[in-house]
ZASELUM-335677 format. One record per residue (C-alpha): x, y, z. Coordinates in steps of 0.25 Angstrom, whole numbers, padded with zeros to 4 digits, always signed. Example, Ala and Ser with C-alpha at 12.3 -4.5 7.8 and 13.67 -1.06 7.14 Angstrom:
+0049-0018+0031 +0055-0004+0029 
END
This chain:
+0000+0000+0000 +0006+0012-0003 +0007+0023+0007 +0002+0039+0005 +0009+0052+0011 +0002+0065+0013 +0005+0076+0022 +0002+0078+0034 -0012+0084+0036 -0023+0085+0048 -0029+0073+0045 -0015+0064+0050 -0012+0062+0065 -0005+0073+0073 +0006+0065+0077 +0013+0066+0063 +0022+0077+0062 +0015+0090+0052 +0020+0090+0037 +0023+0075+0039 +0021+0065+0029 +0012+0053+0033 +0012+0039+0026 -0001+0031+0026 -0007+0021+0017 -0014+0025+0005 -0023+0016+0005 -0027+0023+0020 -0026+0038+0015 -0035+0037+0005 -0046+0027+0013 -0046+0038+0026 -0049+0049+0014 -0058+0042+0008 -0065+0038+0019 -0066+0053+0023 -0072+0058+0011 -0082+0047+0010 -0086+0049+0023 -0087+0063+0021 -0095+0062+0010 -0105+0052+0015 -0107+0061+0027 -0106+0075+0020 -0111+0074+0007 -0118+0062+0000 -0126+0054+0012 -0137+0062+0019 -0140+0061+0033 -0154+0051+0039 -0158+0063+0049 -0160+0077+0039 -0158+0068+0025 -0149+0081+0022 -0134+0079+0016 -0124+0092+0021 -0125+0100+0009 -0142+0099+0010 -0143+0102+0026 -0132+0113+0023 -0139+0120+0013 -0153+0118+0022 -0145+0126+0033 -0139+0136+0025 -0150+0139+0020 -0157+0140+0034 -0147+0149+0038 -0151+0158+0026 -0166+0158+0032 -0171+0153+0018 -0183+0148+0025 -0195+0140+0017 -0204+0153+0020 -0192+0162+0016 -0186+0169+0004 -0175+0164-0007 -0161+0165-0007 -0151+0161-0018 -0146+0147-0019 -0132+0153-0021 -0133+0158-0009 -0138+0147+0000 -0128+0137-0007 -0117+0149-0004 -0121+0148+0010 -0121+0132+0011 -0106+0130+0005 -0100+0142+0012 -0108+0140+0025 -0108+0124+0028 -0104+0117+0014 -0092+0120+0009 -0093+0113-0007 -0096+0118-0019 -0110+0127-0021 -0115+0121-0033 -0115+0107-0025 -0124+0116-0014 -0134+0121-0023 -0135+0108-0030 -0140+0102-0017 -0147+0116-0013 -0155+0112-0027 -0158+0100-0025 -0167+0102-0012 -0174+0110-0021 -0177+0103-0031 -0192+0098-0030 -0189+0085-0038 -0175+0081-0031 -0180+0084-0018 -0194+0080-0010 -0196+0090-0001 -0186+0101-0007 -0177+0107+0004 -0174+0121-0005 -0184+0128-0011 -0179+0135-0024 -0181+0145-0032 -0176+0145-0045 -0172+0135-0055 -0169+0123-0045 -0166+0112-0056 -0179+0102-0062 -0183+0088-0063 -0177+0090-0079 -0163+0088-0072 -0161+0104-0075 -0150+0112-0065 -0154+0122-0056 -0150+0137-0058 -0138+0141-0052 -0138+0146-0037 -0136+0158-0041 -0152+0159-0048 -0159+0150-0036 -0164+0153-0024 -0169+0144-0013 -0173+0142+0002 -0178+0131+0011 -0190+0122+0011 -0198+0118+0022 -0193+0105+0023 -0180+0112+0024 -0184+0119+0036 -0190+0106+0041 -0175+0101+0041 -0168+0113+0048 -0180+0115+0059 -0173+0115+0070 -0158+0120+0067 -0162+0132+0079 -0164+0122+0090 -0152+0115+0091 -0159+0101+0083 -0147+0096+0076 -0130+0098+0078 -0123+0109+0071 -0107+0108+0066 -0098+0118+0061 -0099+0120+0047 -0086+0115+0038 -0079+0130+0043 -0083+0131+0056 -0090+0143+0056 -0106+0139+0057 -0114+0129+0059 -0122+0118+0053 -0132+0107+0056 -0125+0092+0057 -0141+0089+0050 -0154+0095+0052 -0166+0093+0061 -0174+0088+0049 -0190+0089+0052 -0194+0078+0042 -0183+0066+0037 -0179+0072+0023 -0169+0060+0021 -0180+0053+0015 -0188+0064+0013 -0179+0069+0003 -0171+0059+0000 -0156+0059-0003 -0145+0054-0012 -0131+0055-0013 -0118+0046-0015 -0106+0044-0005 -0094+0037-0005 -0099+0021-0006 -0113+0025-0002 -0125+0033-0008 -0138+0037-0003 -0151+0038-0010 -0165+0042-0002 -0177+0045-0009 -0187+0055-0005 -0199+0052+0003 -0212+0061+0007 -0209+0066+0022 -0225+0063+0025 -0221+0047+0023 -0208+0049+0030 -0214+0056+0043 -0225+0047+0043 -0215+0034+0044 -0207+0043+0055 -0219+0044+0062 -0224+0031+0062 -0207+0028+0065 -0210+0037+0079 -0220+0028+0082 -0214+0015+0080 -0198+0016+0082 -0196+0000+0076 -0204+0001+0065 -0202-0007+0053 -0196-0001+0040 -0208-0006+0029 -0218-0001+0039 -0210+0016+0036 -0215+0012+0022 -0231+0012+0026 -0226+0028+0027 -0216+0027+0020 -0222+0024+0005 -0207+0027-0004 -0201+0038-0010 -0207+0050-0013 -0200+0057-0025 -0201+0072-0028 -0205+0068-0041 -0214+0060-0038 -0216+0046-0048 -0220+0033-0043 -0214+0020-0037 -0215+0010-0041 -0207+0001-0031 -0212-0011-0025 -0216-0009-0009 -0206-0020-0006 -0194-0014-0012 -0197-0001-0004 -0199-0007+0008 -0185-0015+0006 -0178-0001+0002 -0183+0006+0014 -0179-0005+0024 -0165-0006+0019 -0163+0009+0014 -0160+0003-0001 -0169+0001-0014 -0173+0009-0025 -0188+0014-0029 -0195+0012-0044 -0199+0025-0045 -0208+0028-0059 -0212+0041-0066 -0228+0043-0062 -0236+0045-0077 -0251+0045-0083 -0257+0042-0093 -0262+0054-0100 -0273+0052-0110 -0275+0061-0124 -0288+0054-0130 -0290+0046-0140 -0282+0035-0134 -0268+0044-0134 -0260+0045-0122 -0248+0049-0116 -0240+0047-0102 -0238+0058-0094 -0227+0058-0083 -0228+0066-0071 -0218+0062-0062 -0205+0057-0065 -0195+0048-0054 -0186+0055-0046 -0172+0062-0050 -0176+0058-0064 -0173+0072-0072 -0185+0073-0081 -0178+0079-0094 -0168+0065-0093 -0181+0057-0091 -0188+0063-0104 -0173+0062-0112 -0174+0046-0110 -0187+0047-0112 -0185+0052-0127 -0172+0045-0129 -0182+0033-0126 -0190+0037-0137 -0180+0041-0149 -0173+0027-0145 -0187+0019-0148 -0183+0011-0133 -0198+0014-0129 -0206+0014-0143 -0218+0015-0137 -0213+0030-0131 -0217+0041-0141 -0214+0054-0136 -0210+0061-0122 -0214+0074-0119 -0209+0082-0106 -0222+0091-0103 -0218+0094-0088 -0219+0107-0081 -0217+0107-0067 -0223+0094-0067 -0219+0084-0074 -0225+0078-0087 -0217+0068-0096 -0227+0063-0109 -0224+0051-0114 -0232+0049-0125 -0233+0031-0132 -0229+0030-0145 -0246+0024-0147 -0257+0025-0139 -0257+0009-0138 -0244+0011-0131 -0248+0006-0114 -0246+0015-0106 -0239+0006-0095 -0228-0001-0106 -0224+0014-0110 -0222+0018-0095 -0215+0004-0092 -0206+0005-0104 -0203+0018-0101 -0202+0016-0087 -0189+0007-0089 -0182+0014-0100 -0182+0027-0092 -0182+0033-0081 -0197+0036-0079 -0193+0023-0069 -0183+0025-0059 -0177+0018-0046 -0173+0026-0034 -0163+0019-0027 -0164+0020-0012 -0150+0019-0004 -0155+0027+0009 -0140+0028+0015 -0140+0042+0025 -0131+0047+0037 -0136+0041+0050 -0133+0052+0061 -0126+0060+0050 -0114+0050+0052 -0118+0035+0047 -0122+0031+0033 -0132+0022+0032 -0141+0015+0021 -0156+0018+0030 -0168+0012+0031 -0181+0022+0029 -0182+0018+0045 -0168+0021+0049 -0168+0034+0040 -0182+0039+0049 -0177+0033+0061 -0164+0042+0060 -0173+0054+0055 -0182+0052+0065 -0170+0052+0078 -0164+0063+0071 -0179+0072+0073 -0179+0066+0088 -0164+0074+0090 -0169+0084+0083 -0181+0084+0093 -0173+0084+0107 -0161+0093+0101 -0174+0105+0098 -0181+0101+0111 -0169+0103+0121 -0165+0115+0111 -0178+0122+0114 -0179+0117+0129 -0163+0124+0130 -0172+0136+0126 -0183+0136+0135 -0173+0134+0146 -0164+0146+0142 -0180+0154+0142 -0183+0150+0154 -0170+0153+0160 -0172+0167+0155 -0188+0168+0159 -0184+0166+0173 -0175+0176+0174 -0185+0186+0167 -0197+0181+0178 -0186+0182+0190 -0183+0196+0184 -0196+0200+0182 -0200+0196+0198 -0188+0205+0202 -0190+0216+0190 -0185+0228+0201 -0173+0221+0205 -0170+0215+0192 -0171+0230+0186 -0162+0236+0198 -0152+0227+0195 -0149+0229+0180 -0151+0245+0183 -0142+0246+0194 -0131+0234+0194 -0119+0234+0185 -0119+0220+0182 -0134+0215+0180 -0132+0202+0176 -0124+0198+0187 -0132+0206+0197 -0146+0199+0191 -0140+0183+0194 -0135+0186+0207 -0147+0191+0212 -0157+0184+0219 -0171+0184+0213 -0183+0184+0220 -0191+0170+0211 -0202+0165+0220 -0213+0171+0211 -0206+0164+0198 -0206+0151+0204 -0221+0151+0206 -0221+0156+0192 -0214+0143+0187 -0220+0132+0195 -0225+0123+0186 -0230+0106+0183 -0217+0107+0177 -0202+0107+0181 -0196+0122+0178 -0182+0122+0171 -0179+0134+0179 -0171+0134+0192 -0177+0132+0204 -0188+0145+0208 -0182+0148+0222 -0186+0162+0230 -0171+0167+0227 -0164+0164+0214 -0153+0171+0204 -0153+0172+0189 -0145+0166+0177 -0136+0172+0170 -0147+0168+0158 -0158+0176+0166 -0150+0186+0170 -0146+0191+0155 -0162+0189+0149 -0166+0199+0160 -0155+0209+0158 -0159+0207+0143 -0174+0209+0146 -0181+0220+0140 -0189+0229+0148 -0199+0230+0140 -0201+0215+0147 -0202+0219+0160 -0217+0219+0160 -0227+0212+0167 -0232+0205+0154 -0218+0198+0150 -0218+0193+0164 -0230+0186+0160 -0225+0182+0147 -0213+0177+0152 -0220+0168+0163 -0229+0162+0151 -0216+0158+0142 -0210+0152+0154 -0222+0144+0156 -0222+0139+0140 -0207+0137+0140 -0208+0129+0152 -0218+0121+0146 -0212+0119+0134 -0201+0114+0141 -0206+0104+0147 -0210+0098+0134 -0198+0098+0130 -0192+0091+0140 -0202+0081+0138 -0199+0080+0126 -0184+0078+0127 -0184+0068+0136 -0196+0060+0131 -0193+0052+0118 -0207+0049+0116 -0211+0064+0115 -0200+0066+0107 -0205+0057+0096 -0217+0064+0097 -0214+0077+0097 -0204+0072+0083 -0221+0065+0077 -0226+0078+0080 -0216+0083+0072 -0215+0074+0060 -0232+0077+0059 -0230+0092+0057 -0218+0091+0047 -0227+0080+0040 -0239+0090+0039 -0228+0100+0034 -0222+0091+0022 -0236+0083+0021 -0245+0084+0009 -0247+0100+0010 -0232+0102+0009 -0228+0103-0007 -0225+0090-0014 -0227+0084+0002 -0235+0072-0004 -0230+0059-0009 -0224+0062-0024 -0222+0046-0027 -0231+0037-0030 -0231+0022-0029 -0236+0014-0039 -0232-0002-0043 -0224-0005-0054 -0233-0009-0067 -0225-0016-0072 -0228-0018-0090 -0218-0030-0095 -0208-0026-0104 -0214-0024-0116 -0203-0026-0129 -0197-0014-0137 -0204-0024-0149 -0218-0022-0141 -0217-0005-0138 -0214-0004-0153 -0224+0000-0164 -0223-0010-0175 -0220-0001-0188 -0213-0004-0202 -0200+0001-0204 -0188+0001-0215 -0175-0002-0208 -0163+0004-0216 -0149+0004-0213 -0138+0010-0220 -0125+0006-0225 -0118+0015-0214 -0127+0010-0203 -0139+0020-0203 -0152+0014-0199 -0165+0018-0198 -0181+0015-0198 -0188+0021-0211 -0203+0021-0209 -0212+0009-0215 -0207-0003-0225 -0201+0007-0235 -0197+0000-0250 -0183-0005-0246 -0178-0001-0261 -0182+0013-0258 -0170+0023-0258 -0167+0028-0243 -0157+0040-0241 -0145+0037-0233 -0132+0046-0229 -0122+0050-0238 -0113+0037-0241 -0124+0029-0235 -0133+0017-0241 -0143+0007-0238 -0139-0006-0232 -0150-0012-0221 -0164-0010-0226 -0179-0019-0222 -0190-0017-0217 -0194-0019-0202 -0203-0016-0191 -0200-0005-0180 -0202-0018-0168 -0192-0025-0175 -0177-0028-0171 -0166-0027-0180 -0154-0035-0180 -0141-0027-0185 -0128-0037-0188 -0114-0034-0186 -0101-0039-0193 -0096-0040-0178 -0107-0050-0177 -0116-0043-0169 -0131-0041-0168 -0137-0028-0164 -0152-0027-0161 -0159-0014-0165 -0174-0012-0164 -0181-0006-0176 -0189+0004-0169 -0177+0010-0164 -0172+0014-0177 -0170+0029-0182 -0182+0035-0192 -0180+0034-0207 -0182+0048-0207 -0167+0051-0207 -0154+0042-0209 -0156+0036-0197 -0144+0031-0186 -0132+0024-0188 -0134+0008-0183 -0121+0009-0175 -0127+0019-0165 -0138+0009-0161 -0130-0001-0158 -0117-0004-0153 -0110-0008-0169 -0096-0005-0170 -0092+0004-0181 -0085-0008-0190 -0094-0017-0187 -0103-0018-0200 -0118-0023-0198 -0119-0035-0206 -0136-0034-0208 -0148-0028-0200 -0160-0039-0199 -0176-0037-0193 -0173-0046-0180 -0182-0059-0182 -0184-0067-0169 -0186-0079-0176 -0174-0079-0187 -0160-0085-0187 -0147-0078-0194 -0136-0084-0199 -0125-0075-0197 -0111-0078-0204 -0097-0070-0204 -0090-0067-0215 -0079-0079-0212 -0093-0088-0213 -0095-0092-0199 -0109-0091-0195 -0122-0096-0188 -0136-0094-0186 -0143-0088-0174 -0156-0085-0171 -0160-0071-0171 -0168-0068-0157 -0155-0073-0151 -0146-0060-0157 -0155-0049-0154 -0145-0039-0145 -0151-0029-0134 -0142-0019-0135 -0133-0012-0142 -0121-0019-0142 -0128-0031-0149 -0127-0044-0149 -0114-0054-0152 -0119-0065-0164 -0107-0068-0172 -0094-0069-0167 -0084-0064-0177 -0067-0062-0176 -0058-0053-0180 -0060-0051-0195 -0074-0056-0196 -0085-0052-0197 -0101-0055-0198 -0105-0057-0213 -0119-0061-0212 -0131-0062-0203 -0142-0071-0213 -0155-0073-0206 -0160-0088-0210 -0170-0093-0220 -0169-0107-0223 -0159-0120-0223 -0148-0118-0230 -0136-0107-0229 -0128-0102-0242 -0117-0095-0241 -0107-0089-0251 -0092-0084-0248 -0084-0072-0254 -0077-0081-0262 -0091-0087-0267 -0092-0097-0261 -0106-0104-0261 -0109-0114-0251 -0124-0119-0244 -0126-0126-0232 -0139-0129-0223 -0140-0121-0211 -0141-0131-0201 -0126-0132-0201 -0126-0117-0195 -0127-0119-0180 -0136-0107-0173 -0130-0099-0164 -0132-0087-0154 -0117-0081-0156 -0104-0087-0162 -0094-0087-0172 -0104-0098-0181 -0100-0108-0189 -0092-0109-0203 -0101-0108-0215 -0094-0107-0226 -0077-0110-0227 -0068-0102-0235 -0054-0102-0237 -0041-0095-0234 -0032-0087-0242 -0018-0078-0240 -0021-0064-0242 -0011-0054-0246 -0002-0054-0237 -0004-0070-0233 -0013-0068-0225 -0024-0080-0224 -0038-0073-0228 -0051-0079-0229 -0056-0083-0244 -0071-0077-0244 -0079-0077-0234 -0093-0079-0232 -0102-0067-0242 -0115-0071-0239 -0125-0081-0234 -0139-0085-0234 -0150-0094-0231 -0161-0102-0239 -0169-0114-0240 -0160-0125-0248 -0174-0130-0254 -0177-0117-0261 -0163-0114-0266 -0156-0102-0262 -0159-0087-0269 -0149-0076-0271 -0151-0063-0280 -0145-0059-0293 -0141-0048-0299 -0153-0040-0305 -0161-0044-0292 -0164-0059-0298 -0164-0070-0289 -0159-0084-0291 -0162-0097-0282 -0153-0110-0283 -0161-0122-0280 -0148-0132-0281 -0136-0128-0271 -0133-0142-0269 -0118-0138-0275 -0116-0129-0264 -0123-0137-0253 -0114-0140-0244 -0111-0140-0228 -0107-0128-0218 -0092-0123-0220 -0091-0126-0232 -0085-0119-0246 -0096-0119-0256 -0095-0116-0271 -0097-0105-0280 -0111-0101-0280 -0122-0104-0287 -0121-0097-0302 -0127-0083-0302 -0123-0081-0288 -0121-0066-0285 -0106-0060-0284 -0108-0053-0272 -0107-0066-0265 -0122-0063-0258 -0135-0070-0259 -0144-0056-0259 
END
């Protein structure tokens, strides 16, 4: 292992001497470095913490803008100014990264309860920016404020910020559990989180019913519990089972759908509507797939889309016929884009801030719900703190107001007051009458003779005169009365865990009638609804069955012409460019293009390009390699054989459903070396092959000696000989021109010159077996060597 040197810095022990060098494993120095960013950024940046569901840069932003006093009720300020505050205040990276998350809680389909209300061009569900900070403005949300509540009375811990000059919350009090109420995601080093929202109404509902029964079970949470609920709304369409599986183990994913209608134009016309679309799904992406699905013939059925939304939105989707079902459209649609998604659930959070932990939905409002009980006792001791402090100070005002002449001569006359006030002895008897109560006073004991605090002491020398009236003794006799009342309950309250947890229901009903159904988008968004599911329905099936004219160029330039047109007719091509593939076919039927490398590509006929232009080159369809020459483009028969033959004469048959290819690439049939390539793919009519060389050589054979085969190199059909090129090189003499196949019974055709045709009925002189030589051909054989 090798070792590392680095100077001496802070981070080493004090025993070794300052500007040394210090050796240690490399290995080591890199692991204790490691290990301290991930660490930090598990903790400080990617994980949220289970109490306030908030990650450092959100609950930052929240507190700065708290500080601002940019109240829910109040005015705007710039968002540059606010994410100004944040990074020079308590965040010290880059602003763009501030306002990006500042943006984000404002955004009404990111986020379900929005943290930020904007004002301005906050981004959209089309996947569009916001406008710089510099041109927004924003302040807090309600639900903001129902996080902070309680920041004034001592509710959470504060630390230093990262210069030491203020302060900040360690997390917030958090009023409802936003974790789940907003959800989270982020990636750390070797973990992630992923939380979806939820409405609060469900989430205080199962907290609620959590009060009441501490041990309860995790699938009973889902009676309130129902799912996610997603700003934008859709439908699930997740099996119960696999929910309540998710929520129990923290991990799982959601089906989640696009919600859509029927709409009806009359006279049997329709068209879908879409209205709500699955969560982070940026519509303008949707729509682009959508047409992409369209132009690429992948859903035929699928005619046109149409983006009509508003501030709502509304996708049109109209059928390629108005005998298209409705269901096979949505279904086809529904797994070639992302109208259906899966939300993957990995509910890992920051227990106590400190502990990562993948959480159930129990644990995750179990560690809500004692966070709010902290929060409870922190404020309750906080506010009794202050009702001691006030009565503290009401007793010195009673005592002075009972002895208002010395009291008086006492300031006029003496030089130190204060000090001359508590070591006096005050006349109390009438103020202990005053104060006995069914309760126990927090004030000292009442005796006939007693001194003042320095606390009492310095309220009365602040005293006004204006209160030395009759009427504020009174007053201050009644609030003495309340606070000590108050008191009391608070001290119940401290001390009892049963009223606490009644005091936290109480609580948790009022924030629920705050976010409830009168609050804006407070009701569920997501739907449920089970899968209907349509069976896959072929490409074949979805596809209008229309005539068409295939055509294919010398240079590789296919496309569809419209209806059964004359195949002698004249077609335009480019400059240098002819016919070389034309026939007649049907838009549901598959074609079969054959490469010399002896590959089979599949292509689908209602894919092709119009015959409106030139159409597209063949090569960009499917994966063919620019040398590789394609051999002959065949209408796909299930039902057929081919005999397919290299140019060295190896060949066999094989059946045709066995080499259609599903994608691109294609499919391997025969295998050729170096050197060789595919000459000839023949589909099969009859029981007999013949076969003629380059050399013309004319040999005929029965096809039961060709073996059938699914790939291979084949077997020899016709043998030729060797000969020394020019440099002495051994070269192959001919080489198979051409073959076919016929019924030996009826002789075998072949055309003439001047488009005669001639059959010969006797080819027992060239009858012989596989492999063989042959003879010359038959007289008035054509000289091209071909039989067409």
């Amino acid at each position: 292992m090798g070792l590392y040197s680095i100077a001496m810095s802070n981070d080493l022990t004090d025993t070794v001497p300052e500007g040394s060098e210090v050796f240690e494993p490399l290995r080591r120095a890199i692991g204790e470095r490691y290990l301290t960013y991930a660490l930090s950024t598990i903790m400080h940046r990617a994980l949220p913490d289970a109490r306030d569901g908030l990650k450092p840069v959100h609950r930052r932003i929240l507190y700065a803008m708290r500080e601002l006093r940019l109240s829910s009720t109040g005015g705007f300020r710039k968002s540059a100014k606010i994410s100004g505050d944040v990074m020079g205040n308590y965040h010290p990276h880059g602003d763009m990264a501030i306002y990006d998350a500042m943006a984000r809680l404002a955004q009404d389909f990111n986020v379900r309860y929005p943290l930020v209300h904007g004002q301005g061009n906050f981004g959209n569900i089309d996947g569009d920016n916001p406008a710089a900070s510099r041109y927004t403005e924003a302040r807090m949300t309600a639900a903001a404020e129902a996080l902070l509540e309680g920041l004034n009375e001592n509710a959470v811990d504060f630390r230093e910020n990262y210069d030491g000059t203020l302060t900040e919350p360690v997390v917030l009090p958090a009023a409802f559990p936003n974790l789940l109420a907003n959800g989270s995601t982020g990636i750390a080093v070797g973990m992630a989180t992923n939380i979806p929202p939820h409405n609060i109404v469900e989430l205080i509902d199962a907290s609620l019913h959590m009060i009441k029964t501490p041990d309860v079970r995790d699938e009973t949470l889902l009676n309130y519990v129902k799912g996610p609920d997603f700003p934008t709304g859709g439908v699930i369409v997740e099996p119960a089972e696999s929910m309540a599986k998710s929520y129990a183990t923290g991990r799982g994913s959601f089906r989640l759908r696009a919600k859509w209608e029927v709409e009806d134009l009359g006279r049997g016309v329709w068209q879908i509507v879409v209205t709500e679309i699955p969560y982070q799904v940026a519509k303008s992406k949707l729509i682009e797939k959508l047409a992409e699905l369209i132009q690429t013939k992948k859903v035929p059925i699928l005619a046109d889309v149409r983006d009509e939304s508003t501030e709502d939105i509304r996708v049109v989707l109209e059928p390629k016929s108005k005998n298209v079902d409705p269901d096979v459209l949505m279904s086809t649609l529904f797994r070639n884009s992302d109208l259906e998604t899966r939300f993957s659930m990995n509910m890992n959070v920051l227990i106590d801030g400190r502990t990562p932990k993948v959480c159930s939905l129990k644990e995750v409002l179990r560690a809500w719900l004692d966070h709010r009980r902290i929060v409870l006792h922190r404020r309750s001791q906080h506010r009794m703190d202050k009702i001691d402090h006030r009565l503290e100070v009401l007793e010195g005002f009673i005592i002075a107001f009972l002895n208002l002449d010395r009291v008086i001569d006492i300031i006029r006359y003496d030089d130190d007051p204060k000090t001359a006030l508590m070591a006096e002895e005050w006349g109390r008897g009438v103020a202990r009458a005053m104060t006995e109560k069914d309760y126990v006073s927090p004030l000292p004991a009442a005796d006939d003779q007693g001194e003042l605090t320095e606390v009492q002491a310095e309220a009365i020398l602040n005293m006004r005169l204006r209160s030395l009236r009759r009427l504020e003794e009174i007053e201050l006799v009644k609030e003495r009365d309340a606070l000590m009342a108050e008191r009391a309950i608070l001290e119940d309250l401290i001390l009892n865990e049963d009223v606490q947890w009644v005091r936290i229901s109480d609580e948790l009903r009022e924030v629920k009638k705050t976010f409830g159904k009168d609050y804006p988008r407070g009701m569920r968004l997501t739907q449920f609804a089970e899968a209907t599911e349509v069976e896959d329905v072929p490409l074949e099936a979805m596809i209008e069955r229309e005539p068409i004219t295939v055509v294919c160029s010398q240079m590789g330039w296919i496309r569809a012409m419209s209806g059964h047109i004359d195949l002698t007719r004249e077609l335009k091509f480019k400059d240098g460019d002819g016919p070389r593939f034309t026939f007649h076919a049907e838009t549901t039927d598959k074609l079969l293009v054959i490469g010399s490398n002896g590959r089979i590509f599949t292509l689908s006929a209602a894919t092709l390009p119009g015959g409106r232009g030139m159409g597209e080159p063949l090569r960009l369809m499917v994966d063919l390699p620019n040398e590789v020459d394609i051999v002959d483009i065949l209408k796909h028969d299930p039902e057929a054989k081919l005999l397919m033959a290299s140019n060295v004469g190896n060949g066999f048959i094989v059946a045709e459903k066995e080499i259609v290819a599903q994608t691109r690439s294609g499919k391997q049939v025969l295998n050729v070396k170096d050197g060789e390539v595919t000459k000839i793919a023949h589909r099969i009519h009859g029981d007999h092959v013949a076969v003629i060389s380059q050399n013309r050589r004319f040999l005929v054979f029965a096809l039961s000696e060709i073996p059938e085969m699914g790939r291979g190199k084949g077997v020899r059909l016709q043998k030729y000989g060797q000969a020394r090129g020019a440099q002495g090189m051994l070269e192959l003499d001919g080489g198979l021109s051409d073959l076919t196949t016929f019924v030996l019974d009826e002789g075998l055709s072949w055309t003439m010159g001047g488009g005669n045709t001639r059959t010969e009925k006797d080819l027992g002189p060239w009858l012989g077996k596989r492999a063989g030589v042959g003879k010359q051909p038959p007289h008035g054989f054509p000289r091209d060597n071909t039989f067409s």
